[in-house]
C-alpha positions in Angstrom: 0.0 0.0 0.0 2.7 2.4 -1.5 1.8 6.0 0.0 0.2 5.8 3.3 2.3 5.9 6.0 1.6 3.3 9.2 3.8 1.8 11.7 3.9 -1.5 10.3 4.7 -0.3 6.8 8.1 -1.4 6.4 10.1 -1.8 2.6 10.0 -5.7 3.1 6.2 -5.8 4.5 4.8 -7.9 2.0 1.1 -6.3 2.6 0.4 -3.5 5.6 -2.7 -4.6 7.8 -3.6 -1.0 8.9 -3.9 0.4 5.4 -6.6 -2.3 4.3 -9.8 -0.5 3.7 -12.6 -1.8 6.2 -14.6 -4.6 5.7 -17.7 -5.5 7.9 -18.3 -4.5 11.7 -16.2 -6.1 14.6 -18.2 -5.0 17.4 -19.5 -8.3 17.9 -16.2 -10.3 18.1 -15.6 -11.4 21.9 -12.4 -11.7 23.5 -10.1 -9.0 25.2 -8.3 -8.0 21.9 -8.7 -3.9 21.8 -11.6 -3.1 19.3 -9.1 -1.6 16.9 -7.3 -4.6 16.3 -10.5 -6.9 16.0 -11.0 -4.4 13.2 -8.0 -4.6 11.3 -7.9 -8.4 11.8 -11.3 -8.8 9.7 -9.8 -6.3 7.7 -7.0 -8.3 6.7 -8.9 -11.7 7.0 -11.7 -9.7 4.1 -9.4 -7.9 2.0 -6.0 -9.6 2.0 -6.6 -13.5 2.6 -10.1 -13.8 0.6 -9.9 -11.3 -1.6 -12.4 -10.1 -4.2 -15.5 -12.5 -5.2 -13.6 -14.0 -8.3 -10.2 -15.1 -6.2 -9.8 -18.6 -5.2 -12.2 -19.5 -2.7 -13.8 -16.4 -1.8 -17.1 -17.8 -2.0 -16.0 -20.1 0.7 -13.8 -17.6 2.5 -16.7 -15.0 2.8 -18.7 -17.7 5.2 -16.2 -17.8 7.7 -17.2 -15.9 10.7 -14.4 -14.5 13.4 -16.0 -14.9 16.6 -13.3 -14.3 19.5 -10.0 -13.1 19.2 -7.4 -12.8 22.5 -4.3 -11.2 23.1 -2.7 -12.6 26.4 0.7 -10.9 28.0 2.9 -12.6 30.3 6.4 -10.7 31.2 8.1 -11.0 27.9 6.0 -13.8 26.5 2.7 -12.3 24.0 0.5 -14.9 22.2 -3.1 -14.5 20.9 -5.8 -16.7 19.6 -8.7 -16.4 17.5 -11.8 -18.5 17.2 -13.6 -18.7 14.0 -16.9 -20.5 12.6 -18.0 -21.4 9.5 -20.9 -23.7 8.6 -20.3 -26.4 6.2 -21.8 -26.1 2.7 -22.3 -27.7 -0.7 -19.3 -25.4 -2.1 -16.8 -27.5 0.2 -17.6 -31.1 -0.3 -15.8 -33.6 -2.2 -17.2 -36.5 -4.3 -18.0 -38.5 -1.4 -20.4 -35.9 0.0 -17.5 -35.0 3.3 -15.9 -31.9 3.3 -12.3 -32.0 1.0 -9.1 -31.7 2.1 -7.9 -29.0 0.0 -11.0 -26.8 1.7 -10.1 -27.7 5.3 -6.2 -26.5 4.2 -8.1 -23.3 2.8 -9.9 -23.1 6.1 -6.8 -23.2 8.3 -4.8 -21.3 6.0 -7.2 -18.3 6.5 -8.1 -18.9 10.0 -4.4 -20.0 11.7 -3.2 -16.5 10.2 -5.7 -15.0 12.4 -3.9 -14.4 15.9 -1.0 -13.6 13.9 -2.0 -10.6 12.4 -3.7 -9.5 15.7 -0.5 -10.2 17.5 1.6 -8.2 14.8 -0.5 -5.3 15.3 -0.7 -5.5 19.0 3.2 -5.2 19.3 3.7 -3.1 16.5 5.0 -5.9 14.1 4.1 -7.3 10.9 1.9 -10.5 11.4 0.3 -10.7 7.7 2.5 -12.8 5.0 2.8 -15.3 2.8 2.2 -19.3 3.7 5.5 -21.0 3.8 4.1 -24.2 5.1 0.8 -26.3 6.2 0.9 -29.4 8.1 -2.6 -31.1 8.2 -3.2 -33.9 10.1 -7.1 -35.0 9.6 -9.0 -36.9 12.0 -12.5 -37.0 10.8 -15.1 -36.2 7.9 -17.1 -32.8 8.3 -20.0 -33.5 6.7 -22.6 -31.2 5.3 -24.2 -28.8 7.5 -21.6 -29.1 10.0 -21.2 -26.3 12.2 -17.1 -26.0 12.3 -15.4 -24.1 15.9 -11.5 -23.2 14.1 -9.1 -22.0 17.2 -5.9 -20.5 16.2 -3.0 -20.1 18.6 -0.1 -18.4 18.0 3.4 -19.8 18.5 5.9 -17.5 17.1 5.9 -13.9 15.8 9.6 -12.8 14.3 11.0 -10.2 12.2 10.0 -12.4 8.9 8.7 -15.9 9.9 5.6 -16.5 12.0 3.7 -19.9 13.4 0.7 -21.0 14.9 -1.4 -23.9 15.5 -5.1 -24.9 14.8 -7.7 -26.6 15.1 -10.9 -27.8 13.6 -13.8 -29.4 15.2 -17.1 -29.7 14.9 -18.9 -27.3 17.2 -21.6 -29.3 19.1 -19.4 -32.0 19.6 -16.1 -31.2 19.4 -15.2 -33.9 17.4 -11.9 -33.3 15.9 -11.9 -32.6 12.2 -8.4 -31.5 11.8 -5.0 -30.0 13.5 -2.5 -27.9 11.9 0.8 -25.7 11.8 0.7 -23.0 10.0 4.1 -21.4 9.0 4.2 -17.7 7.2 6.8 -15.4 6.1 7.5 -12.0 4.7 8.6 -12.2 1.6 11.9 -10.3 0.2 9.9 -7.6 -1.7 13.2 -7.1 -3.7 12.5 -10.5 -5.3 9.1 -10.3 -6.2 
């Protein structure tokens, strides 16, 4: 977002969550994350990892619902999480009438960046980047209509790489669907 100045705009910030134009209302996301960056979090989640209608996935991207997102300080030590929903639909099934694989890696994708981008903003960092790499391990079939709870922890938040860890499962139940690591990275923009 060449131009507009923030604090996280750096030369090697791959995209700058503060200048993302707003997207929906986050008044109604729980969890003691300040209002501002519950904001820029859907901000980021709407503008930068969906996208417009006609990118990859949006249709599916647009259903998912952040519903709590924390930031917890201890001494030195800063992590947040992030809850999100998302009810299981017709777009995300495979042949076999379960949801597929390559949606749940969507999901996490999306929803594991989460806490990192509300983290980066909290301590003045960078949190948004690209996905270096997912590690999915399923345990069970969502099937249709299924109601999905996806919590996001954060495990690391550094000058260019970022981790964190999720999981799916299905809300009344708490079945586990899925658990993953997620592992991002600011790309060198000299290289792009």
């Amino acid at each position: 977002m060449a131009g507009v100045w923030s604090k996280l705009a750096t030369s090697t910030a791959w995209v700058d969550p503060e200048q993302l134009p707003k997207v929906g209302d986050a008044t109604s996301i729980a969890g003691n994350a300040p209002e501002h960056i519950k904001q820029i979090t859907l901000n980021t989640l709407h503008v930068y990892g969906i996208g417009p209608k006609d990118c990859f996935g949006a249709s599916v991207g647009d259903k998912i619902r952040i519903v709590e997102v924390n930031i917890d300080i201890e001494g030195k030590r800063q992590e947040a999480s992030a809850v999100c929903e998302v009810r299981v639909t017709t777009d995300m099934l495979n042949s076999a009438g379960v949801m597929h694989g390559g949606c749940v890696g969507y999901l996490v994708d999306l929803c594991a960046a989460v806490p990192l981008v509300a983290l980066g903003v909290a301590k003045r960092s960078n949190g948004a980047g690209v996905t270096q790499a997912l590690n999915i391990l399923f345990h069970a079939p969502a099937p249709l209509d299924a109601y999905l709870r996806i919590t996001s922890n954060s495990i690391t938040l550094g000058g260019r790489l970022m981790t964190s860890r999720c999981e799916i499962v299905l809300k009344d139940s708490r079945r586990a669907i899925a658990s993953a690591f997620l592992s991002k990275m600011q790309p060198l923009m000299m290289k792009l």
